[in-house]
Structure formats: structure tokens, C-alpha cells
C-alpha positions as CSV (number, residue, x, y, z in Angstrom):
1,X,-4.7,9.3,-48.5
2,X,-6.5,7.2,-45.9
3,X,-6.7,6.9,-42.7
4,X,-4.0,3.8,-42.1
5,X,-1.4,5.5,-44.6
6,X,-1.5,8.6,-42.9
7,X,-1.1,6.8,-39.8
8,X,2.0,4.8,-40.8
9,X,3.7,8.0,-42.7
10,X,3.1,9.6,-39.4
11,X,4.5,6.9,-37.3
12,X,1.2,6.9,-35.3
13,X,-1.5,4.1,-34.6
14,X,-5.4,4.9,-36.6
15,X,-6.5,5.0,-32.9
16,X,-4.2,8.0,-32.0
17,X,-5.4,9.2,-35.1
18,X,-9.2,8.9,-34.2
19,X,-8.3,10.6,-30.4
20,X,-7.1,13.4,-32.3
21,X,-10.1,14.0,-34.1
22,X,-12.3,13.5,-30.9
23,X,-10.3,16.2,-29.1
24,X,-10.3,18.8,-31.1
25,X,-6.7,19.1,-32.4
26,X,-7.3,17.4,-36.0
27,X,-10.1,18.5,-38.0
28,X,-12.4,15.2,-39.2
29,X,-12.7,15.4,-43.1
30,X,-15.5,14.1,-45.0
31,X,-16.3,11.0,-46.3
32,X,-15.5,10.3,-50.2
33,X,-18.4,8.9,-52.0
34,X,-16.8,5.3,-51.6
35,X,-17.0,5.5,-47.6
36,X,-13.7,6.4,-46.3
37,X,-12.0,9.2,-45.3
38,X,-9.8,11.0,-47.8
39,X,-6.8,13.0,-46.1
40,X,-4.8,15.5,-47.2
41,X,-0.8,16.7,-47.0
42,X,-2.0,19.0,-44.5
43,X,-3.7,16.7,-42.8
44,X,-0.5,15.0,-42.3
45,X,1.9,18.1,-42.1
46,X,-1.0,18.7,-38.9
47,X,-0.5,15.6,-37.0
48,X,3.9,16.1,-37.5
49,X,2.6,19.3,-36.0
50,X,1.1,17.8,-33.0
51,X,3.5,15.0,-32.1
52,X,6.3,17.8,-32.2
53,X,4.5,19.3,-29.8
54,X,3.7,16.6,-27.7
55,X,7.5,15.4,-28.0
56,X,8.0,18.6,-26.3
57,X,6.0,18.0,-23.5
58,X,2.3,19.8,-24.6
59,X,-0.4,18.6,-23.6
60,X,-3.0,18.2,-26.3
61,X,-5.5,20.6,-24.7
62,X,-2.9,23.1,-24.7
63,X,-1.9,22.4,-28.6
64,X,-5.0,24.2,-30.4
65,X,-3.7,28.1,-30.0
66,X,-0.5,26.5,-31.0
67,X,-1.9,24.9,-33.9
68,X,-3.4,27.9,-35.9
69,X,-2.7,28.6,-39.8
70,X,-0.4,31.4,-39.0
71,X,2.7,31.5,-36.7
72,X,0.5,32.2,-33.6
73,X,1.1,34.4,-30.4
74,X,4.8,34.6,-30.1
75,X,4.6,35.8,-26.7
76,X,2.3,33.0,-25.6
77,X,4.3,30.8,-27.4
78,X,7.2,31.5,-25.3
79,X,5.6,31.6,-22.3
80,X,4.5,28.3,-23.2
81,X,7.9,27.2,-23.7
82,X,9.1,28.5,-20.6
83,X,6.7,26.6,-18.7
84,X,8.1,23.4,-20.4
85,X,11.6,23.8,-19.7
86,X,10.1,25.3,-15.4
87,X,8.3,21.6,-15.8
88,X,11.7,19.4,-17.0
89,X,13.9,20.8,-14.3
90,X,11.2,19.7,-12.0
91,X,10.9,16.1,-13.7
92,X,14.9,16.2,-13.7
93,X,15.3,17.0,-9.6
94,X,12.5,14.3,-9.6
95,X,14.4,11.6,-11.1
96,X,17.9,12.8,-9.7
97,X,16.3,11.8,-6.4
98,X,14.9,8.6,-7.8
99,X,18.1,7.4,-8.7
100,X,19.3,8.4,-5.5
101,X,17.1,6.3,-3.6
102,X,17.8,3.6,-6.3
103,X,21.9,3.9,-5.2
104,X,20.7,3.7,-2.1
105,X,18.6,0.7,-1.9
106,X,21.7,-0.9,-3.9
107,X,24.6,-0.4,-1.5
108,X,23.3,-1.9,1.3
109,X,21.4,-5.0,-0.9
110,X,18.1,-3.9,0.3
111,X,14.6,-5.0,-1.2
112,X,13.4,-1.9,-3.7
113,X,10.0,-2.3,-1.7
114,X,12.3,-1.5,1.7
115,X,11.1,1.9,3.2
116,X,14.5,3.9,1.6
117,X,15.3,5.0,5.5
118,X,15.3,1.7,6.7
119,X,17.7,-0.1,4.0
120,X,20.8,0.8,5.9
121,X,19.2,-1.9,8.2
122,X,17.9,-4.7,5.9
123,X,20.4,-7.4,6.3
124,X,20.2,-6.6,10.5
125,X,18.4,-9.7,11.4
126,X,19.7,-11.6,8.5
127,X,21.5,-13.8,10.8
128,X,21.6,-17.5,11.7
129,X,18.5,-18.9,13.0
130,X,16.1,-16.6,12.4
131,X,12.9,-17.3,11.1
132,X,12.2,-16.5,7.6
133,X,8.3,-16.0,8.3
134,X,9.3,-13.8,11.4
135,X,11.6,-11.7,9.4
136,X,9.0,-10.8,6.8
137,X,6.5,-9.7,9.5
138,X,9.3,-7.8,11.2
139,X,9.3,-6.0,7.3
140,X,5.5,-5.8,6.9
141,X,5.1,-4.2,10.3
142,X,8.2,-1.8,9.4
143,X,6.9,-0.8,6.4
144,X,3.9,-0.1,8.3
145,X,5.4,2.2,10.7
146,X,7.1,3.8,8.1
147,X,4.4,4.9,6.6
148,X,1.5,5.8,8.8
149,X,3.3,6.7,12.4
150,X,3.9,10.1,13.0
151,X,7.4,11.8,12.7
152,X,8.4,10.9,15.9
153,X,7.6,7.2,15.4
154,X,9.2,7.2,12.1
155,X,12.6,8.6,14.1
156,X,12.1,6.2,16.7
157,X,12.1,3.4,14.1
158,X,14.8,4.2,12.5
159,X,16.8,4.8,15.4
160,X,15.9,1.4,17.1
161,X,17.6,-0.3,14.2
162,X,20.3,1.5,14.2
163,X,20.7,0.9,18.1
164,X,20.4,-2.9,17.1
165,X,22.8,-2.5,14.3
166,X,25.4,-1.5,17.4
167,X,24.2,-4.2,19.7
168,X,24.9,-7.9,18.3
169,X,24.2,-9.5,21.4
170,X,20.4,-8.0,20.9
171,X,20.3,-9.1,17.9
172,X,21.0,-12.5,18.8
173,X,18.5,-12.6,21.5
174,X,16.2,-11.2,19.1
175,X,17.1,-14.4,16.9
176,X,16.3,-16.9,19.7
177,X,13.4,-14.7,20.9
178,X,11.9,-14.7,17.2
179,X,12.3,-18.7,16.8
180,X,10.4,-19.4,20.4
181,X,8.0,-17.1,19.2
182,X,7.5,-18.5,16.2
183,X,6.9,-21.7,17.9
184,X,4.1,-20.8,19.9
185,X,0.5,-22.0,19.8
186,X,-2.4,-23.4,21.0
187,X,-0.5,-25.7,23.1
188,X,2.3,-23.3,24.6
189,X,1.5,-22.8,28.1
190,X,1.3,-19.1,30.1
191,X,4.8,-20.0,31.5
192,X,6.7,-20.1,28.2
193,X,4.7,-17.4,27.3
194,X,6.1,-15.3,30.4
195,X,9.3,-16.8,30.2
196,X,9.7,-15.5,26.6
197,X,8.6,-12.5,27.1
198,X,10.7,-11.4,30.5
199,X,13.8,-13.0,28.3
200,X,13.1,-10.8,25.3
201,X,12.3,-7.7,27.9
202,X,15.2,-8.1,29.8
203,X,17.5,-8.6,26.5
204,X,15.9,-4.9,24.9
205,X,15.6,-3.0,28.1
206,X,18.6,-0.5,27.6
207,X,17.8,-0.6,24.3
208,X,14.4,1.1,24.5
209,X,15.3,3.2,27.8
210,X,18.0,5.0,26.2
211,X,15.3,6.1,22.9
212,X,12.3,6.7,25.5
213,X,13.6,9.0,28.0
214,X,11.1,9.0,30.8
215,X,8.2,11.4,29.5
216,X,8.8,11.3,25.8
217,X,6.1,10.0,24.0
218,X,6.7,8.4,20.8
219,X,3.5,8.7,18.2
220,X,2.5,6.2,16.0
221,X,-0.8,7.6,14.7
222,X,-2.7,5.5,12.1
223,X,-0.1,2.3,12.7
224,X,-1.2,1.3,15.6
225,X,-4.4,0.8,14.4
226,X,-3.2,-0.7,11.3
227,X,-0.7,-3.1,13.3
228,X,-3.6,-4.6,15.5
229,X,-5.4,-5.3,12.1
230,X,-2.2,-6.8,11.0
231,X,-1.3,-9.0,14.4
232,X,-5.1,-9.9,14.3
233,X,-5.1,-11.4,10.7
234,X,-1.5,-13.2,11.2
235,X,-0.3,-13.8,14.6
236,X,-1.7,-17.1,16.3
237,X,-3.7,-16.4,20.1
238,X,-0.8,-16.8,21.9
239,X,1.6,-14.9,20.0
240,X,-0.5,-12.0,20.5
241,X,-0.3,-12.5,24.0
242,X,2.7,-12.6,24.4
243,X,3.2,-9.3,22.6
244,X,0.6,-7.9,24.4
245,X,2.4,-8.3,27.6
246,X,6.0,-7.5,26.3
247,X,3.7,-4.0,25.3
248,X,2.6,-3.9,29.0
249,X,6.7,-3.9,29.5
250,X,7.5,-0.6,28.0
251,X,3.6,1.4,28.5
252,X,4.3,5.0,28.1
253,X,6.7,5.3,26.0
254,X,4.4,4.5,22.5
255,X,1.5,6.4,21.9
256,X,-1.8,6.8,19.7
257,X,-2.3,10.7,18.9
């Protein structure tokens, strides 16, 4: 038989078919005198061979002492076996834990890009009045965090919004604080600028005292350089004054390792 029967009786593509050959698992018979290649029953009992095998989970450079004429090392071949079954309970704890984040994510309505620690929080600022384009830099910048700050920035994180989550009235000043801030640019003057920011301060004070006791230093590692980057390429001038000075606020308690 050629090379697209054996193919189709094996419920294979003739490219698989060719990979086999150029790894070494499938012996490449001759060409007939017409030009193609002639295969045999063995040929094909061979390659039901290897896609058993590979069903299983064996990788094709592990298939050729597998794939001798006789029944092969039976020890090895249990051995083999065990290492399979070691290699599924891994992929199965894998994917319990995937579908836990999954269940996660899904009772509380959160994003599946949401950092899975921070989806108890995702509808937090979903509230009225506050800025769509605000609220996805507040999620660019967690995401951030989440990832690059150092364990204790990654707690501190998580329990700010779960301070917030307590606190309504911060959220709501965190609302009017986001929509004034959104609203400033090259024509907002120092004074709003100030203004905002000694509102804002005054609004998260407790908030931030009672996770930075005095001391305690909360670090963020590569995010903070990866935050300037990000309030560099998207905040206007003024913005990033104004967060520079709401940072001058609350110096000490975030720090760069």
C-alpha cells in the first residue's frame, strides 16, 4: 500500500507519517520501480503500534526500545508505565487546580485575565461614576503588582482591596478622586492638582496607616520599575504629578529592594 492509504487506515495525516520516518520510529522502505513507496501490513500494524503508545502518553523518543520485534524489557516496560501513570496524577492535581481557579474567577464575575487573588475584588470600583479608562489602568497596574512585587507587596495588595471592599465611603472618594483625575491636563492648574491630591490623601489615610505600621516596609521589586514605564507611556504630565505627590504622602511605607 502507499503512503496516503496507510495514512488514512491509520487515522494519521502522510505528514505524521513522514515525522515518523525522520525520527527514527518507522523504518523508510524503498522505492518500487514506479517511484513510490510500497508499505507493508507491518508497516501499518507499526504505526497502530506507535499511536497506542503515544495515546498513552510516550513520547516518541522514548518509543524505539518499546518498539522492538519481540515483547521487549518487561521490567523497563513497567517502569515505563509507572512513570506514566507518576506523570497523569501530576497533569490531574494540575488541572484540579485549573478548574479551581476557573470556579473561582466565576463566582465573583471576574475577568479570566484578573490576577486569581484579586477577583474577590473585581467588581470593587464598579460603581457609579467611575471612569472606565481609569478603572482599566487601576487593573493594568494590579496586574502589574501582582506579578512582579515581592511577597510582601503582593499581600499588601490584596489586603488594600479588601480594606476598600469594607470601606464604601473610600470607595466613593476613590470614584470622585478617579473622575477629577481623569480630567486633568495641560490646562489644570498646581491648585487642583493639590487640592486633589490632599482630598484623595485625606480620604485613604487610615486606610494605608492601618496596612503600613510605622517601619514596615512593603516591597515591590521589579513593579516599580515597571509602573514608572507604565505611568510614563499613559498618564498625561499632570496626572503624574499629581501621583507623584500623593507618593510623597505615604514615603516609607513602599519600597524598591
Amino acid at each position: 500500500m502507499r503512503s496516503a492509504e496507510l495514512a488514512r487506515l491509520a487515522g494519521i495525516t502522510v505528514r505524521t507519517l513522514r515525522h515518523y520516518h525522520q525520527v527514527g520510529v518507522l523504518i523508510e522502505p524503498p522505492r518500487a520501480s514506479n517511484g513510490y513507496r510500497e508499505y507493508s501490513i507491518r508497516d501499518l500494524v507499526q504505526v497502530l503500534r506507535i499511536r497506542q503508545l503515544s495515546g498513552l502518553g510516550v513520547t516518541l523518543g522514548q518509543m524505539p526500545a518499546l518498539l522492538g520485534d519481540g515483547d521487549g524489557d518487561g521490567e523497563s516496560a513497567a517502569q515505563l508505565l509507572d512513570e506514566l501513570d507518576r506523570e497523569l496524577d501530576r497533569q490531574i492535581e494540575g488541572l484540579a487546580q485549573q478548574r479551581e481557579l476557573i470556579a473561582q474567577l466565576r463566582r465573583h464575575g471576574a475577568s479570566p485575565d484578573m490576577p486569581t487573588e484579586l477577583a474577590p475584588f473585581f467588581g470593587l470600583f464598579a460603581v457609579a461614576g467611575y471612569p472606565q479608562r481609569v478603572a482599566q489602568m487601576d487593573r493594568d497596574q494590579a496586574v502589574l503588582l501582582s506579578r512582579f512585587s515581592g511577597e510582601s507587596g503582593k499581600a499588601y495588595l490584596s489586603a488594600l482591596y479588601e480594606q476598600l471592599s469594607r470601606r464604601p465611603d473610600v470607595v466613593r472618594a476613590a470614584a470622585d478622586f478617579s473622575r477629577r483625575f481623569d480630567a486633568l491636563g495641560e490646562n489644570s492648574s498646581d491648585e487642583q492638582i493639590a487640592d486633589l491630591v490632599g482630598d484623595f490623601a485625606t480620604a485613604l489615610a487610615d486606610v494605608l496607616t492601618a496596612l503600613t505600621p510605622q517601619g514596615q516596609v512593603i516591597e515591590l521589586g521589579r513593579a516599580a520599575e515597571l509602573l514608572d514605564e507604565y505611568g510614563a507611556e499613559t498618564y498625561t504630565e499632570a496626572q503624574r504629578r499629581a501621583l507623584a505627590l500623593l507618593a510623597q504622602r505615604f514615603t516609607g511605607s513602599l519600597s524598591e529592594p
